[in-house]
VOTOR-272022 format. One record per residue (C-alpha): residue number from 0; residue in one letter; x, y, z. Coordinates in Angstrom, 3 decimals, always signed. Each point is the difference from the previous one (the first is absolute). Layout:
REM VOTOR-272022
REC resi resn        x        y        z
REC  NUM    a        X        Y        Z
...
REM end
This chain:
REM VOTOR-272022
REC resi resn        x        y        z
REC    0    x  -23.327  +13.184  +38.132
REC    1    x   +1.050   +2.696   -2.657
REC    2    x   +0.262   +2.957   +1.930
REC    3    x   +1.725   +1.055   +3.646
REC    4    x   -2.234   -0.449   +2.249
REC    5    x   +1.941   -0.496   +3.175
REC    6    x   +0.320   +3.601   +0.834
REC    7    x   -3.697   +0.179   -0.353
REC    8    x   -0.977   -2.907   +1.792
REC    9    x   +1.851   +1.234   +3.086
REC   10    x   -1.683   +3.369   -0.197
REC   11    x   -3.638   -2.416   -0.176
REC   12    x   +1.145   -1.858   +2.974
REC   13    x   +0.322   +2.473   +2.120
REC   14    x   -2.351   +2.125   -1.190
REC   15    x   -2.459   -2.799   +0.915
REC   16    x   +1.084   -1.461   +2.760
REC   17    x   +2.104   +2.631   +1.881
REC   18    x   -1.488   +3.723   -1.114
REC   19    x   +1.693   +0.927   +3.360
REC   20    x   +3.355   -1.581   +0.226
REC   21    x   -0.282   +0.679   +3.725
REC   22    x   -2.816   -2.241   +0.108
REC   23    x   -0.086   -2.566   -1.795
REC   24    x   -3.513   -2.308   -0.090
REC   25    x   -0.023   -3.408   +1.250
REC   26    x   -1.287   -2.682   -2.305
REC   27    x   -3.205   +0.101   +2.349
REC   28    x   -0.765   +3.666   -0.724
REC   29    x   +0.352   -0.555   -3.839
REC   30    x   -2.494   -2.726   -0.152
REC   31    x   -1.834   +2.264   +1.991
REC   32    x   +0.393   +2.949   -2.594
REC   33    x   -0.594   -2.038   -2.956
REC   34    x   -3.421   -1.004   +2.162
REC   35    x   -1.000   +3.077   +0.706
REC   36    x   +0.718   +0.867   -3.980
REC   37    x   -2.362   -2.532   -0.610
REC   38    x   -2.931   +0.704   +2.147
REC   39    x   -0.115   +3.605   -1.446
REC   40    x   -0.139   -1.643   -3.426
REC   41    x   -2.546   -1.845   +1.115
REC   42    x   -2.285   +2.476   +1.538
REC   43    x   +0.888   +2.287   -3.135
REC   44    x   -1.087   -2.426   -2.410
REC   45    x   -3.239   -0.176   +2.156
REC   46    x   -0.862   +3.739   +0.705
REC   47    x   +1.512   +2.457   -2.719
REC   48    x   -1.677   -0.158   -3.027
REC   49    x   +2.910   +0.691   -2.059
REC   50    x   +1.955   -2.584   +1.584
REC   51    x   -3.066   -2.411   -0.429
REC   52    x   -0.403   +0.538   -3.724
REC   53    x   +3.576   -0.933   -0.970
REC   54    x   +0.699   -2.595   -2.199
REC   55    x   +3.608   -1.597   -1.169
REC   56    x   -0.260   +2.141   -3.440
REC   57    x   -1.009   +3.067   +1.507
REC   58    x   +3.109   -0.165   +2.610
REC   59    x   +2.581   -1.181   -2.879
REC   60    x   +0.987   +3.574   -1.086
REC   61    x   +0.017   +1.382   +3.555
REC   62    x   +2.330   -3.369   +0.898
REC   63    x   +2.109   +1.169   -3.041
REC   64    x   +0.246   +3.808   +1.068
REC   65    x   +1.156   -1.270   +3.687
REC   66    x   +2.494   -2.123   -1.287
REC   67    x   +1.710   +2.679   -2.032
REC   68    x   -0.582   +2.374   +3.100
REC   69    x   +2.057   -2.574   +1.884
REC   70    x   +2.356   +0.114   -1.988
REC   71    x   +0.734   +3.642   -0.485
REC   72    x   +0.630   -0.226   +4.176
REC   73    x   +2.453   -2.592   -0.653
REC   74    x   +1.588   +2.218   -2.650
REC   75    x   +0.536   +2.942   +2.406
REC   76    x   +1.057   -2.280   +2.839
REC   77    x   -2.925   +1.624   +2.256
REC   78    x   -0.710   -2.440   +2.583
REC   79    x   -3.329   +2.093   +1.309
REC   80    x   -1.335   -0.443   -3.820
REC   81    x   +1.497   -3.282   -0.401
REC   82    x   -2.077   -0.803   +3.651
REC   83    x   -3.284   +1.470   -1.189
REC   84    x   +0.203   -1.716   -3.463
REC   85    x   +0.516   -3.161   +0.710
REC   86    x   -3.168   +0.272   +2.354
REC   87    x   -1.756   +1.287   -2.931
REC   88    x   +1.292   -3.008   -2.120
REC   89    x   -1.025   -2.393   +3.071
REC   90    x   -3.721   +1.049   +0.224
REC   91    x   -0.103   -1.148   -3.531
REC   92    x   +0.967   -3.368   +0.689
REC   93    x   -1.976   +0.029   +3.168
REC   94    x   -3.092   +1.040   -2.377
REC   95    x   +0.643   -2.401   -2.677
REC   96    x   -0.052   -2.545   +2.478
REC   97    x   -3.085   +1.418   +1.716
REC   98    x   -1.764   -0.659   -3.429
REC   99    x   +0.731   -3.105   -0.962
REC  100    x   -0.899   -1.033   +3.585
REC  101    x   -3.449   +1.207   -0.727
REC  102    x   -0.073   -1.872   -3.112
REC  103    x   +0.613   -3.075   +1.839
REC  104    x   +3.789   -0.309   -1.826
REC  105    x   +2.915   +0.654   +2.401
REC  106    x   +0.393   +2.148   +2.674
REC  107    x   +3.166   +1.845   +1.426
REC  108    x   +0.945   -3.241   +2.030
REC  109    x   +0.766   -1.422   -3.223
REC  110    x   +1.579   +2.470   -2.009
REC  111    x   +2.569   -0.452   +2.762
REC  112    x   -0.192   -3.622   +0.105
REC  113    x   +0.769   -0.109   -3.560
REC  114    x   +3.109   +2.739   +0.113
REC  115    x   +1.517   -2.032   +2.765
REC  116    x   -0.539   -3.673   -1.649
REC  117    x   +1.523   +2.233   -3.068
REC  118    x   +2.770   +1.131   +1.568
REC  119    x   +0.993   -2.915   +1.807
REC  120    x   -0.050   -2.045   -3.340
REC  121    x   +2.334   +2.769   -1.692
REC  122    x   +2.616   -0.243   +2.664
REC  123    x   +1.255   -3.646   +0.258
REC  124    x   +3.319   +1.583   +1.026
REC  125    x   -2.009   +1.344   +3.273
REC  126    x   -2.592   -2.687   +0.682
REC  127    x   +1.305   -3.058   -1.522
REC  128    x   +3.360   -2.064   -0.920
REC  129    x   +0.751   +2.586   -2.895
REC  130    x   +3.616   +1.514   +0.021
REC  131    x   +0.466   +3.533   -1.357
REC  132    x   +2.679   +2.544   +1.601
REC  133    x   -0.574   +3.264   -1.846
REC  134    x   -3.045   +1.923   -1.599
REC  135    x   +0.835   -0.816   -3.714
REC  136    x   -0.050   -3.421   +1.025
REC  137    x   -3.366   +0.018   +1.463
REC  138    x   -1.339   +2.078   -3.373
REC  139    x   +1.028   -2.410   -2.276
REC  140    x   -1.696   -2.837   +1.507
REC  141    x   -2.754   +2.571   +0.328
REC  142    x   -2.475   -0.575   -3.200
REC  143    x   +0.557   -3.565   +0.124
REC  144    x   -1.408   -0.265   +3.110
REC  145    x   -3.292   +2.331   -0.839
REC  146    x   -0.573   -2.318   -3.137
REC  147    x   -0.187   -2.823   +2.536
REC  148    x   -2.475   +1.389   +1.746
REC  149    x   -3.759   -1.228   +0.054
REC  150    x   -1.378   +3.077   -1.126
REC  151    x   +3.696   +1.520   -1.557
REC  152    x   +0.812   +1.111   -3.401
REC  153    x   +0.285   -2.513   -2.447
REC  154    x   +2.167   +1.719   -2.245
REC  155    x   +3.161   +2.093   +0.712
REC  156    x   -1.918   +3.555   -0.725
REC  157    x   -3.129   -0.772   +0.477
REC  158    x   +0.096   +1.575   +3.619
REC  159    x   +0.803   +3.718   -1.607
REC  160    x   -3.230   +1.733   +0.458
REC  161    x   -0.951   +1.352   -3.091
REC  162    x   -0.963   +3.606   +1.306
REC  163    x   +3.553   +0.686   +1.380
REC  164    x   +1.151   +3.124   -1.537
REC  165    x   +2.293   -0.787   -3.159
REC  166    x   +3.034   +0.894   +1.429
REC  167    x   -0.408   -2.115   +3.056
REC  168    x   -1.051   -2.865   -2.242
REC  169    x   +2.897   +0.105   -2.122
REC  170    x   +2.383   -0.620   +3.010
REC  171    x   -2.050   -2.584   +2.208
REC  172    x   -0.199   -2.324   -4.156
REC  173    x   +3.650   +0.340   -0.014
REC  174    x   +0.664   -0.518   +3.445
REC  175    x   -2.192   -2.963   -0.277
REC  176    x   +2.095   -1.618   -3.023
REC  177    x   +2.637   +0.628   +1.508
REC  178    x   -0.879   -2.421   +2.756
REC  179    x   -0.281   -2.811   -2.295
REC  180    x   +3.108   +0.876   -1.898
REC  181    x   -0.992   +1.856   -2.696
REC  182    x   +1.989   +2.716   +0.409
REC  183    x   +3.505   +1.756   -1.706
REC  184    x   +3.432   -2.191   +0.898
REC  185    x   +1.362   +3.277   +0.277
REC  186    x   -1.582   +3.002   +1.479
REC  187    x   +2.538   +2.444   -2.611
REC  188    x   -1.966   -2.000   -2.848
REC  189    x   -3.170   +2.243   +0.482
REC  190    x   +1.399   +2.999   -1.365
REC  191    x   +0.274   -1.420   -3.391
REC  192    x   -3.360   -0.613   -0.028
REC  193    x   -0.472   +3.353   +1.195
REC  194    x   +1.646   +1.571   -2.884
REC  195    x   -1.541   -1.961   -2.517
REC  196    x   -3.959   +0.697   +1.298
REC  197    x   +1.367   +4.068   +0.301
REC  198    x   +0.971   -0.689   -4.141
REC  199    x   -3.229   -1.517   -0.584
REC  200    x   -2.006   +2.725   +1.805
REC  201    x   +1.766   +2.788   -1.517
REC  202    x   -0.253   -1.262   -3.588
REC  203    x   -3.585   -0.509   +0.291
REC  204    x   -0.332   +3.442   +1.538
REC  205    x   +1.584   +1.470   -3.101
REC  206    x   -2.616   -1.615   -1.768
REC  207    x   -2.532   +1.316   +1.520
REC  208    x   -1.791   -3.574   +0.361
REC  209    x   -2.429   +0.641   +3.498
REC  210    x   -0.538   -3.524   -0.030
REC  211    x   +2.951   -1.145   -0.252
REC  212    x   +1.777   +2.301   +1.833
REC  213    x   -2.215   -0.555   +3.371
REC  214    x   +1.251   -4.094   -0.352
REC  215    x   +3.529   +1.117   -0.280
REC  216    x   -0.267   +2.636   +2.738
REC  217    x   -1.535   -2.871   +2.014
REC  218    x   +2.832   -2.326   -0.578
REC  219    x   +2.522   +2.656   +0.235
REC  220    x   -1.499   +0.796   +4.034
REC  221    x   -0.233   -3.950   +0.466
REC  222    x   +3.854   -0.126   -0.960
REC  223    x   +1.132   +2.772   +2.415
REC  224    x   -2.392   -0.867   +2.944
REC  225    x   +1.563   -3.351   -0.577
REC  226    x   +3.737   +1.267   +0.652
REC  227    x   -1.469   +2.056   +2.965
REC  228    x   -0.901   -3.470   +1.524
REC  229    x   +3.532   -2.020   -0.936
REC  230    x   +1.680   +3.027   +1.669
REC  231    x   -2.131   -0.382   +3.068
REC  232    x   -1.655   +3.615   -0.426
REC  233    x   -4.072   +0.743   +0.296
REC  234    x   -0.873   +1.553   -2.775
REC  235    x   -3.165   +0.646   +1.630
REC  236    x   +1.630   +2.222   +2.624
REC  237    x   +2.718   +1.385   -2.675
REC  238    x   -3.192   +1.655   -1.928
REC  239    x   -2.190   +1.176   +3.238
REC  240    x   +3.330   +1.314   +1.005
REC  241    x   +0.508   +1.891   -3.282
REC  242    x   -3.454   +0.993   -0.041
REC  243    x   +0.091   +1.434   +3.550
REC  244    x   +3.523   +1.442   -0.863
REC  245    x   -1.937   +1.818   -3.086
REC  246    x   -3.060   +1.351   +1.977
REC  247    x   +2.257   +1.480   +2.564
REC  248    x   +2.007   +2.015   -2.893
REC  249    x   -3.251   +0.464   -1.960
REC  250    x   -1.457   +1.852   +3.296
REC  251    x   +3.211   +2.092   +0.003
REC  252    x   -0.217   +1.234   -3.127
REC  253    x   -4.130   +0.616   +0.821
REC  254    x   +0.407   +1.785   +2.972
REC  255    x   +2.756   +2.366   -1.154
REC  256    x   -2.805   +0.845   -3.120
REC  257    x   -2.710   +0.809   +3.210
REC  258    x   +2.650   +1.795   +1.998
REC  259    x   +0.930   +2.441   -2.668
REC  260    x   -3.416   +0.439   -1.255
REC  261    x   +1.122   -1.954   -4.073
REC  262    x   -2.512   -2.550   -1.216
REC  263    x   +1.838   -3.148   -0.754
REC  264    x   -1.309   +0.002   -3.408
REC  265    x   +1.299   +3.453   -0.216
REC  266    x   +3.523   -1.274   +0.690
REC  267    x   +2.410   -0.930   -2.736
REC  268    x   +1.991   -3.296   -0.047
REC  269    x   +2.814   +1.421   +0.751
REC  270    x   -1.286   +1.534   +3.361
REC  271    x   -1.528   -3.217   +0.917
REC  272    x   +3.680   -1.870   -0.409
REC  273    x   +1.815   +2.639   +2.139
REC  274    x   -2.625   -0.639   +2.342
REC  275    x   +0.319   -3.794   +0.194
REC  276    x   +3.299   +0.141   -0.088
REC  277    x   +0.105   +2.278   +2.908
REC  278    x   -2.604   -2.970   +2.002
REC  279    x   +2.623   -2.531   -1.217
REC  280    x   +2.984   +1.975   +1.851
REC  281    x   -1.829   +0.893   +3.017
REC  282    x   -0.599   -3.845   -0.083
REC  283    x   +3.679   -1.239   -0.533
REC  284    x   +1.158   +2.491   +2.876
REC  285    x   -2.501   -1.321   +2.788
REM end
């Protein structure tokens, strides 16, 4: 568990379960939902030709795009986008499962079956004689416990997906080492190491070596994402935050240009900085 997920898991929760706080579903009407969600998957896959022609590789990218619209609701804290994603994201499942029913493979009564069994295995603390009082406890008995399983990873990182995105890779590898105690005695330690790839890379920059100079630059971001994590930081959300922070001066600066009739490209430097600046202040007063 590398990232804080707690806030967002309560905004799932009741985003599935209780949309209307004022009314919130017995565990008869969910099954009944999560029925009726199935019988229109059903009768979709039967009667719409696009839905009929689908395959696993020809969903993947639309899975992908879901996911990442998912988690822009999560980002804004919207609970009506969070609500509507996660549908999205649950047809998916509901589809994959639809398919490899018709293929004679699983169906969605065991994709469940096999999350619960999973579960249940991964918390001895909950279902058997296991003893852990606090989170960290529970997440460091946590990849041993996967690499006993049947069908678990049998190495420590061989359950990081290989198409994570870079920067989420870096953490979850770390995070991962860290669980079998390969990690720094000292969390203050990292920022020699820091230093010393920021030497590297800026040495091999003056060089003017590409080659070398992408390794370094590599290393350099594996250091500091590596100090985000022994500091307890995402660096994930520290650069979507930055990013986000730099679109909304960015769009400043743009909309001033439209508003007084000056092409951006038209603008000096200069303008542009007084501009930002000026976002940044409005910004720091709010």
């Amino acid at each position: 568990m590398i990232f804080p997920y707690e806030k967002y898991l309560r905004q799932v929760f009741f985003c599935t379960f209780a949309p209307n706080m004022e009314q919130m579903h017995t565990k008869e009407e969910k099954m009944a939902a999560f029925g009726r969600l199935l019988d229109v998957m059903d009768r979709l896959r039967v009667e719409c030709p696009w839905d009929r022609k689908q395959t696993n590789d020809s969903l993947r990218p639309n899975t992908i795009e879901e996911v990442y619209e998912l988690c822009d609701a999560l980002i804004k804290d919207d609970s009506h986008e969070i609500c509507k994603e996660l549908g999205d994201v649950l047809l998916h499942i509901v589809f994959y499962s639809r398919i490899g029913e018709e293929k004679g493979l699983y169906d969605v009564a065991d994709v469940c079956n096999k999350l619960c069994d999973k579960m249940i295995f991964r918390h001895p603390h909950v279902y058997g004689e296991t003893v852990a009082k606090s989170a960290e406890e529970v997440l460091d008995n946590w990849e041993q416990i996967k690499q006993k399983e049947k069908d678990g990873n049998k190495t420590v990182l061989g359950g990081v997906p290989a198409s994570l995105p870079s920067l989420i890779k870096a953490y979850r590898i770390q995070d991962k080492a860290r669980h079998v105690g390969f990690d720094w005695e000292e969390k203050q330690d990292v920022w020699t190491k820091v230093r010393e790839e920021l030497d590297e890379l800026e040495a091999e920059f003056k060089r003017e070596d590409k080659s070398r100079s992408e390794k370094e630059l590599g290393d350099f971001l594996f250091s500091v994402i590596n100090a985000a994590r022994l500091y307890h930081l995402n660096p994930d959300n520290a650069l979507e935050g930055t990013n986000q922070k730099f679109i909304r001066r960015f769009n400043y600066i743009e909309e001033h240009s439209i508003k007084i009739g000056k092409p951006l490209t038209e603008m000096s430097l200069a303008e542009m900085d007084n501009l930002w600046n000026e976002a940044k202040s409005k910004e720091n007063n709010q």
